[in-house]
KENUBA-986785 format. One record per atom (N, C-alpha, C): residue number from 1; residue in one letter; chain; atom name; x, y, z. Coordinates in steps of 0.05 Angstrom, whole numbers, plus 5000, padded with zeros to 4 digits. Each point is the difference from the previous one (the first is absolute). Example, Ala and Ser with C-alpha at 12.3 -4.5 7.8 and 13.67 -1.06 7.14 Angstrom:
<pts>
- 1; a; A; N; 5264; 4886; 5156
- 1; a; A; CA; 4982; 5024; 5000
- 1; a; A; C; 5018; 5024; 5000
- 2; s; A; N; 4993; 5021; 4986
- 2; s; A; CA; 5016; 5024; 5001
- 2; s; A; C; 4985; 5022; 5014
</pts>
This chain:
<pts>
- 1; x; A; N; 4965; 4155; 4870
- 1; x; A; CA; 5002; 5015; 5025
- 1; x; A; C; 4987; 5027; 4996
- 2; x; A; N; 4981; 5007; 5025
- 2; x; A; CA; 4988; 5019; 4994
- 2; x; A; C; 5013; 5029; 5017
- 3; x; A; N; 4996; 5025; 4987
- 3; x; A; CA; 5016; 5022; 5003
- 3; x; A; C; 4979; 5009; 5028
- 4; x; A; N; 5021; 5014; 5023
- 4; x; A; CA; 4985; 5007; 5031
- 4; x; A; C; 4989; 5025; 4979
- 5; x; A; N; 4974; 5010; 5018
- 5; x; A; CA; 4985; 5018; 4998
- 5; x; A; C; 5017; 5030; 5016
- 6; x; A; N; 5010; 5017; 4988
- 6; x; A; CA; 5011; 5026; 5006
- 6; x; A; C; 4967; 5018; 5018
- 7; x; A; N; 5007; 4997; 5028
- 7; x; A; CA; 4988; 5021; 5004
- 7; x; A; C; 4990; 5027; 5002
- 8; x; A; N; 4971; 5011; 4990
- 8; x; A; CA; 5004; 5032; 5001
- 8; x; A; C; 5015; 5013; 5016
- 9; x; A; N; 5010; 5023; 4983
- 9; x; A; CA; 5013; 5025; 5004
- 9; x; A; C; 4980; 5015; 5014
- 10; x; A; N; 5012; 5004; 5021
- 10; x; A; CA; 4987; 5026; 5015
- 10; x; A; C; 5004; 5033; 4992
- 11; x; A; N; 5028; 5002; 4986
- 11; x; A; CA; 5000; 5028; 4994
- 11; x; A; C; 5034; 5000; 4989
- 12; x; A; N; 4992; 5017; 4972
- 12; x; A; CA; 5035; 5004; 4992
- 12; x; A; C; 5000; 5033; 5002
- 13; x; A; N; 5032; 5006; 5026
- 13; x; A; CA; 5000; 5022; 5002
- 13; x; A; C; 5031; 5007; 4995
- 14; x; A; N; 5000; 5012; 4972
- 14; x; A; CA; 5031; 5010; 4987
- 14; x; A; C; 5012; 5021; 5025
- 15; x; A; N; 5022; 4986; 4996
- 15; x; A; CA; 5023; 5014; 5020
- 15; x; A; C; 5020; 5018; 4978
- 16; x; A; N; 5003; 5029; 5003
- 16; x; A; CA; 5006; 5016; 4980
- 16; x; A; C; 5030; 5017; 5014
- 17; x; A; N; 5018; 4992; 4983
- 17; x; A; CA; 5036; 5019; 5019
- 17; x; A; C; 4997; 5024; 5002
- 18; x; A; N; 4995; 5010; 5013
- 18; x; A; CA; 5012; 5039; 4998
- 18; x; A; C; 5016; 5013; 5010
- 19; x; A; N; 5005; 5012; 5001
- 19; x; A; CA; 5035; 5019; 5004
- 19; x; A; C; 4994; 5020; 5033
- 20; x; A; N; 4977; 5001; 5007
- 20; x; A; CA; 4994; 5012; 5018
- 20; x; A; C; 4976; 4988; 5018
- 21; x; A; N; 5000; 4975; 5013
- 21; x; A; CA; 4966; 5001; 5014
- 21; x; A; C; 4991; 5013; 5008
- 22; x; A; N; 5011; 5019; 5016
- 22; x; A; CA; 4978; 5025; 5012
- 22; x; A; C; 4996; 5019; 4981
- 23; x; A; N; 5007; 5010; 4978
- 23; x; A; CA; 4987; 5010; 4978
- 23; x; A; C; 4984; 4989; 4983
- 24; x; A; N; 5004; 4974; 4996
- 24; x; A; CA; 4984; 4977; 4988
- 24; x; A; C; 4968; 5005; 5019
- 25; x; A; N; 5002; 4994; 5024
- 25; x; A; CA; 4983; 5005; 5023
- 25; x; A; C; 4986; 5022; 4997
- 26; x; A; N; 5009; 5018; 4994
- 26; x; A; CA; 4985; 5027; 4991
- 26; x; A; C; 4983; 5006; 4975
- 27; x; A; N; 5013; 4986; 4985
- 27; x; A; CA; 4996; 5002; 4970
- 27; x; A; C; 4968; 4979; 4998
- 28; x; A; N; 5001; 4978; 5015
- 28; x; A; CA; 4984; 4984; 4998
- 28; x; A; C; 4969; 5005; 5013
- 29; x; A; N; 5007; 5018; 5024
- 29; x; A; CA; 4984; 5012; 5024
- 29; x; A; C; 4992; 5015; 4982
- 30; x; A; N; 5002; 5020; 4983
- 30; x; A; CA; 4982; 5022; 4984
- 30; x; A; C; 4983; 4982; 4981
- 31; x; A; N; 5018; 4970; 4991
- 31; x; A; CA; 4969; 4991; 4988
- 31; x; A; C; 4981; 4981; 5020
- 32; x; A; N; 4996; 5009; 5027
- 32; x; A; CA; 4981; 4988; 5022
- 32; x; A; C; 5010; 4970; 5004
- 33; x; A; N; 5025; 4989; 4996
- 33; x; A; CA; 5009; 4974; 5013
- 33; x; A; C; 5010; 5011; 5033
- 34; x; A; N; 4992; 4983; 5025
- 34; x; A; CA; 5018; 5000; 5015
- 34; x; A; C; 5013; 4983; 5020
- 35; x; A; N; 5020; 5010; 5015
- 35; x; A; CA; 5020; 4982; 5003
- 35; x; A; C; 4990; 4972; 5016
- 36; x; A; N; 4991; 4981; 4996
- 36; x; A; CA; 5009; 4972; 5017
- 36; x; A; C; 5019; 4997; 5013
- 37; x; A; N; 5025; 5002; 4985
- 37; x; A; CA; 5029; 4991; 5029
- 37; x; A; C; 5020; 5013; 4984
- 38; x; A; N; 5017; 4994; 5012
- 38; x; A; CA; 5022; 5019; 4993
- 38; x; A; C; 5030; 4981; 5013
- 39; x; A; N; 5015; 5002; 4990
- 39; x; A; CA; 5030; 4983; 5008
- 39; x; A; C; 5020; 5017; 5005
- 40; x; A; N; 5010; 5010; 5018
- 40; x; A; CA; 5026; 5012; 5006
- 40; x; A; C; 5023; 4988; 5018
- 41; x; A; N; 5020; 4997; 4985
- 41; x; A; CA; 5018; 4978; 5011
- 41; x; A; C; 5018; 5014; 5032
- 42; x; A; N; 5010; 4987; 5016
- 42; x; A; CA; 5008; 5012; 5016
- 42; x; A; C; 5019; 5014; 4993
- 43; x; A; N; 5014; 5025; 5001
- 43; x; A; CA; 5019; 5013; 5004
- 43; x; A; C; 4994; 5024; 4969
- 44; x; A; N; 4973; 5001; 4981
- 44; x; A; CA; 4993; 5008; 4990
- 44; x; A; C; 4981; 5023; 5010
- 45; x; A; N; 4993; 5025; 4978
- 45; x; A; CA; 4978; 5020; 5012
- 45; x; A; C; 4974; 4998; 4984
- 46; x; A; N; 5006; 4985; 4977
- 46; x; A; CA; 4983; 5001; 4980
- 46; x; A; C; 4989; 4973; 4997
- 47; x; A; N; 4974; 4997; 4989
- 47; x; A; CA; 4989; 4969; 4993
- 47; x; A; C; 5013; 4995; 4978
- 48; x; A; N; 5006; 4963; 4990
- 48; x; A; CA; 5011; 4997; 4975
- 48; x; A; C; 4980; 4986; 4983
- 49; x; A; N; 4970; 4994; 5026
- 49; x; A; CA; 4979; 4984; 4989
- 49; x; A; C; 4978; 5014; 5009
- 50; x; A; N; 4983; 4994; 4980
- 50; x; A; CA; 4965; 5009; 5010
- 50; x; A; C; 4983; 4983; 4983
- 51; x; A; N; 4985; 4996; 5012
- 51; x; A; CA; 4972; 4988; 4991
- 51; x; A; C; 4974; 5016; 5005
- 52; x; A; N; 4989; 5002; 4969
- 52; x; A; CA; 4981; 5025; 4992
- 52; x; A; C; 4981; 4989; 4999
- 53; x; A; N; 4977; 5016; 5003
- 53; x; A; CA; 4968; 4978; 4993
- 53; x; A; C; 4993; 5035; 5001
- 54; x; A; N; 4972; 4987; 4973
- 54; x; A; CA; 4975; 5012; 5003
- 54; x; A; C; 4969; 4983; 5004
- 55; x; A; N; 4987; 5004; 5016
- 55; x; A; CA; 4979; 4991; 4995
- 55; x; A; C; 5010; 4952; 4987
- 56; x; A; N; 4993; 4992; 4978
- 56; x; A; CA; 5019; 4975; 4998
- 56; x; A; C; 5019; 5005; 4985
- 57; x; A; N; 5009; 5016; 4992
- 57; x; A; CA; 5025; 5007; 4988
- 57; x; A; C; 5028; 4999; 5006
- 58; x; A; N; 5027; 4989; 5006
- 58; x; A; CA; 5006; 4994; 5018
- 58; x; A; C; 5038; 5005; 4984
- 59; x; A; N; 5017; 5007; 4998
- 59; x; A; CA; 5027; 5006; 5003
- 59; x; A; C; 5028; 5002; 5011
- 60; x; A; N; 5019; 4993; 4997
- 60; x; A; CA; 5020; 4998; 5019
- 60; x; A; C; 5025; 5011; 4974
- 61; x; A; N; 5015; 5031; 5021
- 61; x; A; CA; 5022; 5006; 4993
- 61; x; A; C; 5018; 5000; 5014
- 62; x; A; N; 5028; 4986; 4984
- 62; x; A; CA; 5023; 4996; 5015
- 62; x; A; C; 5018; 5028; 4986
- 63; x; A; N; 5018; 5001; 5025
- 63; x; A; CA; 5037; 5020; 4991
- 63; x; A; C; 5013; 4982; 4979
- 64; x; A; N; 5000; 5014; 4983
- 64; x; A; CA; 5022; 4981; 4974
- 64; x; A; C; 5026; 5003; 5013
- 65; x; A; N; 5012; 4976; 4988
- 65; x; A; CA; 5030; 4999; 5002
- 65; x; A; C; 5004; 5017; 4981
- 66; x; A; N; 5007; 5002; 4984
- 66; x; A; CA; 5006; 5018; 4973
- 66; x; A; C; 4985; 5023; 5000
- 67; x; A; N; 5001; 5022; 4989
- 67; x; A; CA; 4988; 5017; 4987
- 67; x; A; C; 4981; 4991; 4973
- 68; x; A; N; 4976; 5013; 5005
- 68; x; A; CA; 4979; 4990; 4986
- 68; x; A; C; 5008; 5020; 4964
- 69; x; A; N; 4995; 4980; 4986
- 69; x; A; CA; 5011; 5015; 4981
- 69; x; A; C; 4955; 4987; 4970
- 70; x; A; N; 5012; 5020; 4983
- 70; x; A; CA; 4982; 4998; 4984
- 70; x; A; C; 4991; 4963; 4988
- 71; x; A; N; 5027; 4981; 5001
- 71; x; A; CA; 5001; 4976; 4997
- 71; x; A; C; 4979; 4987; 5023
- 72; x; A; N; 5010; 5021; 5026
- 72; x; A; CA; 4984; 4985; 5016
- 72; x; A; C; 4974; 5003; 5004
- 73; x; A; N; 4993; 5027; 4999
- 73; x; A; CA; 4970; 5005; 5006
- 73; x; A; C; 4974; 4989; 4975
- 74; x; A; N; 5016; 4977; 4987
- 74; x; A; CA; 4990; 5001; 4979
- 74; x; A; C; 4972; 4985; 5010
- 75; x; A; N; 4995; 4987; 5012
- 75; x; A; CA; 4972; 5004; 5022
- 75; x; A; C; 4984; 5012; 4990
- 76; x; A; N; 4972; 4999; 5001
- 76; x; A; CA; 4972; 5015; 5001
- 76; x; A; C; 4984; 4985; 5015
- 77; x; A; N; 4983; 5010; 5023
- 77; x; A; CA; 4979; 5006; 5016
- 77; x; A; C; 4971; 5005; 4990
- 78; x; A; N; 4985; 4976; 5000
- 78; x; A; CA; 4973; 5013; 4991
- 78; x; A; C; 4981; 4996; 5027
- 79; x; A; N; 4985; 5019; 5009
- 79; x; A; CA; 4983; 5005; 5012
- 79; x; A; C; 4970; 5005; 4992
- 80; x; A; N; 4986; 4979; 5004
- 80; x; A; CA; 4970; 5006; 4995
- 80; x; A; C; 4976; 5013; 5015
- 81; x; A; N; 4995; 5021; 4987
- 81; x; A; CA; 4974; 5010; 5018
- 81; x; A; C; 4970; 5010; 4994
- 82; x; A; N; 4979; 4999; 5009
- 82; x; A; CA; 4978; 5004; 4990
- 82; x; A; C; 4990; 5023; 4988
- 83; x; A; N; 5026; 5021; 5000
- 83; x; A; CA; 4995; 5033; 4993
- 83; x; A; C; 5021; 5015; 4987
- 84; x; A; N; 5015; 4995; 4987
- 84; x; A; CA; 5018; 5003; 4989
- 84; x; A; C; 5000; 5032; 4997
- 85; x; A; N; 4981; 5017; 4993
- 85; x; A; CA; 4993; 5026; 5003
- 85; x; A; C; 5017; 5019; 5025
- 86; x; A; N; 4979; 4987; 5016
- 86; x; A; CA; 5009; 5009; 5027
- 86; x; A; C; 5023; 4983; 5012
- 87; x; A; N; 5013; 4984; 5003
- 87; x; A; CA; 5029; 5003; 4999
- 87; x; A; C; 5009; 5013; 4986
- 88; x; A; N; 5004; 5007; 4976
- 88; x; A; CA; 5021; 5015; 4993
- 88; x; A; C; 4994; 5022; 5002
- 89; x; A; N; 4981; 5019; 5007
- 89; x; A; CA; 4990; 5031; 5012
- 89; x; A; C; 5009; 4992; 5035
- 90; x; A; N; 5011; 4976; 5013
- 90; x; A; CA; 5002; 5011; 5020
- 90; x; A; C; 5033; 4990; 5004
- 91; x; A; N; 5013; 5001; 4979
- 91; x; A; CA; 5024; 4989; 5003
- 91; x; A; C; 5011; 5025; 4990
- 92; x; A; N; 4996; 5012; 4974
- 92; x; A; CA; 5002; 5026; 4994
- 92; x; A; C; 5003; 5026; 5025
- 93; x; A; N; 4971; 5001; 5014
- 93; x; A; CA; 4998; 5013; 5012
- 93; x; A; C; 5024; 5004; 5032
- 94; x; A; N; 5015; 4974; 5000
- 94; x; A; CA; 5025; 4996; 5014
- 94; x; A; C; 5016; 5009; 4986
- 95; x; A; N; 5005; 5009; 4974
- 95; x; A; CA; 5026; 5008; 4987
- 95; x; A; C; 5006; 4978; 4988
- 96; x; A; N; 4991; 4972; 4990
- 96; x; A; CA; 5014; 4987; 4992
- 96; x; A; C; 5000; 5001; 4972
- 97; x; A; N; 5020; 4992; 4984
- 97; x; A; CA; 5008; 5008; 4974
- 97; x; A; C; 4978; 4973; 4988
- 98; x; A; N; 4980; 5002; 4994
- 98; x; A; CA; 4984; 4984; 4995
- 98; x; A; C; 4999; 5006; 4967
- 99; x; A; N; 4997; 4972; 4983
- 99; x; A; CA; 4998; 5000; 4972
- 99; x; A; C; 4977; 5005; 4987
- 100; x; A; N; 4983; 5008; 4983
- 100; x; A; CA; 4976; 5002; 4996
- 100; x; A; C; 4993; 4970; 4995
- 101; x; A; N; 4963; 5004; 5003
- 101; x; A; CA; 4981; 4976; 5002
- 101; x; A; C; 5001; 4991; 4976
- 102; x; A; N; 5017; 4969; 4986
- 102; x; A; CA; 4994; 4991; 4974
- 102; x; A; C; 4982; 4990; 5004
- 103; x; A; N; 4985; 4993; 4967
- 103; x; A; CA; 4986; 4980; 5008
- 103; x; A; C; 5001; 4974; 4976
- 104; x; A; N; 5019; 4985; 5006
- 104; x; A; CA; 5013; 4973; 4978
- 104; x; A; C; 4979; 4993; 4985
- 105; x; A; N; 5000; 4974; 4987
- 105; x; A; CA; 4986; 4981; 4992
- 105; x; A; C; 5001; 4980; 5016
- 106; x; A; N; 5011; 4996; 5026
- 106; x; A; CA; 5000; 4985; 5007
- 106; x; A; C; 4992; 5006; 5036
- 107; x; A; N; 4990; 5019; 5006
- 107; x; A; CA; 4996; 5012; 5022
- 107; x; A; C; 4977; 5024; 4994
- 108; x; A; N; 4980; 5006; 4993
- 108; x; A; CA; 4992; 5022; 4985
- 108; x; A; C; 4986; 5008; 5009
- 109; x; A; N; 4991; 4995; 5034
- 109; x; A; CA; 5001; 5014; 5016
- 109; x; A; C; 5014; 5015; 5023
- 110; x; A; N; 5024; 5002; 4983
- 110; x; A; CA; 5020; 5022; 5009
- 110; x; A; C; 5028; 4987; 5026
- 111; x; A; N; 5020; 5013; 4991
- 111; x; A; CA; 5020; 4996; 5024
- 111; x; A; C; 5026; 5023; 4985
- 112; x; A; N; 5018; 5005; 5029
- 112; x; A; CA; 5016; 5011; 4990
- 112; x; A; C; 5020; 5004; 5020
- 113; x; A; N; 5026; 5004; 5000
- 113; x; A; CA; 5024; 4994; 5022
- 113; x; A; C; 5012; 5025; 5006
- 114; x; A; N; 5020; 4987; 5019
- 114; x; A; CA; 5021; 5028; 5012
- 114; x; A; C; 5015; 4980; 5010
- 115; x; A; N; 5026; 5019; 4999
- 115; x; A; CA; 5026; 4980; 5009
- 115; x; A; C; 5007; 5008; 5033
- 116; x; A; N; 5018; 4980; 5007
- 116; x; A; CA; 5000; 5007; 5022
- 116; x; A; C; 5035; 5003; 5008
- 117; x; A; N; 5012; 5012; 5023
- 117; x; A; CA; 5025; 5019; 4998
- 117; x; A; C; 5024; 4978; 4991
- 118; x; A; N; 4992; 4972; 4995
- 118; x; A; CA; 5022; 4982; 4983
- 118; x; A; C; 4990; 4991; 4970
- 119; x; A; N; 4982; 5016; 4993
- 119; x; A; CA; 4987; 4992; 4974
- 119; x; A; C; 4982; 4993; 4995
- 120; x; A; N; 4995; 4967; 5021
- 120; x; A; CA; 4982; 4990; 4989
- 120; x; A; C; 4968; 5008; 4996
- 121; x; A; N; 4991; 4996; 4973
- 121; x; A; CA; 4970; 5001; 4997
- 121; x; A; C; 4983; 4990; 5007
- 122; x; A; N; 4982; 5012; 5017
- 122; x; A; CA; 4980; 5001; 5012
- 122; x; A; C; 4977; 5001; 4985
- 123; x; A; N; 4985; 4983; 4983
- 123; x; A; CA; 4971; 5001; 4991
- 123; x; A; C; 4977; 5000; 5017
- 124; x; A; N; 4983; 5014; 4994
- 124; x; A; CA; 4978; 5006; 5018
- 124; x; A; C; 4978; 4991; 4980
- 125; x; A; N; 4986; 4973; 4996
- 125; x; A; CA; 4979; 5000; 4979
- 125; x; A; C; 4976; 4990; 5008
- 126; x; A; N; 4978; 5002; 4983
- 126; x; A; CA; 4980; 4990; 5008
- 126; x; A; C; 4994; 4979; 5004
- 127; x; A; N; 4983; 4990; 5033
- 127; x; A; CA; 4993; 4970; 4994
- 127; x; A; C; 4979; 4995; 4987
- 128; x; A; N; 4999; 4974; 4988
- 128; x; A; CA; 4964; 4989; 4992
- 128; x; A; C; 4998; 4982; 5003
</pts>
């Protein structure tokens, strides 16, 4: 018996908990994602969902049940871009607590992160 053929994936877009969406929303908006949709349940003021895109880049944060704790954010975010320079001179230039530009053995054309208001890391590295 022969195994069905799994059709292509069109796109995997991590859905990440945070303790606040509309600060999440903010946090994300300074690194140039913006909003697609947004979920606010009736009898609520605040969204508990959003779906983020840049350009094909694409995200979805939910309201945790729990409080997001260091166990949880244990998450990392890598983002690839053709300038790794200039993102991080223009992420800086927002105030963001941006890490300096390593450059690995395994990336060595540079990348480097900033967390965002539940922790999680945010890599910003080069594509090739």
């Amino acid at each position: 018996m022969t195994e069905a053929a799994i059709p292509s994936f069109e796109a995997l877009v991590p859905m990440l908990p945070v303790t606040d969406v509309t600060r999440a929303i903010d946090f994300y908006r300074q690194l140039g994602f913006e909003v697609g949709g947004t979920h606010t349940p009736e009898g609520l003021s605040a969204p508990v969902w959003a779906w983020l895109r840049r350009g094909g880049t694409h995200m979805m944060i939910n309201r945790a049940e729990a409080p997001i704790t260091a166990t949880h954010a244990s998450a990392s975010v890598w983002v690839y871009t053709k300038d790794v320079q200039s993102a991080h001179a223009a992420l800086r230039s927002r105030g963001l607590d941006v890490g300096t530009i390593d450059h690995p053995p395994y990336n060595p054309r540079g990348e480097f992160h900033v967390h965002d208001p539940d922790g999680y890391a945010i890599f910003i590295a080069h594509a090739d």
